[in-house]
C-alpha positions in Angstrom: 118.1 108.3 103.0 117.7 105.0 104.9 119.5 106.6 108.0 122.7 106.3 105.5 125.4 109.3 105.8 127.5 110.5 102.7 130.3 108.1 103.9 128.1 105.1 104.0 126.9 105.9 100.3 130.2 106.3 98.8 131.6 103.6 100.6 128.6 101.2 99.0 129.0 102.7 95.5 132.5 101.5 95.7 132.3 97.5 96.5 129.5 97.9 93.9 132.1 99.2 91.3 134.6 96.7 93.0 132.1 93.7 92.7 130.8 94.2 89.6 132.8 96.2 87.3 132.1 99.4 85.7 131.1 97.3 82.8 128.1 95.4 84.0 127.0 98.6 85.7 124.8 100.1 83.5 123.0 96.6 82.4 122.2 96.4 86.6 120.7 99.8 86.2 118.9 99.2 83.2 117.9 95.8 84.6 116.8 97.8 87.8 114.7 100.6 85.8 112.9 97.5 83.8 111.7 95.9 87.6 110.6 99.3 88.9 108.7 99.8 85.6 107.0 96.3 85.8 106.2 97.3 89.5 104.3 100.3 89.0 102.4 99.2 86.0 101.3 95.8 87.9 100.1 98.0 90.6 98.4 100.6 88.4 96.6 97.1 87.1 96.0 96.1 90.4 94.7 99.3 91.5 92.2 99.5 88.4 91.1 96.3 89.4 90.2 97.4 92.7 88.6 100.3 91.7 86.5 98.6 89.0 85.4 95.9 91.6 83.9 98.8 94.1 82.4 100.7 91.6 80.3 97.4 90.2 79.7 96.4 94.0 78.3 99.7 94.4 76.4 100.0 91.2 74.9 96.4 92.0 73.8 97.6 95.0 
C-alpha cells in the first residue's frame, strides 16, 4: 500500500490517535466517507455527461 510497511502504518495510526483523540476519530472517518461519496457521485455525473455529449454528437452526425 503506498510502498508503506506494517510498521509505517501503525506508527501513522498512532500520531493520528495522538493528534486527534479517539473522540474526533470517528467524525474524521465519517467526514472522510461523506467526501469519497461526493467524489464518486460527481464523477458518475461527469461521466453521464460525457457519454450523453458523444452519443448526440454522434446521432447529429
Amino acid at each position: 500500500m503506498f510502498g508503506l510497511g506494517t510498521q509505517e502504518i501503525i506508527l501513522i495510526c498512532i500520531v493520528i490517535l495522538v493528534l486527534f483523540g479517539a473522540k474526533k476519530i470517528p467524525e474524521l472517518m465519517s467526514g472522510l466517507g461523506r467526501g469519497i461519496k461526493e467524489f464518486k457521485k460527481a464523477s458518475k455525473d461527469i461521466e453521464g455527461e460525457i457519454t450523453s455529449a458523444t452519443t448526440e454528437e454522434k446521432k447529429q452526425s
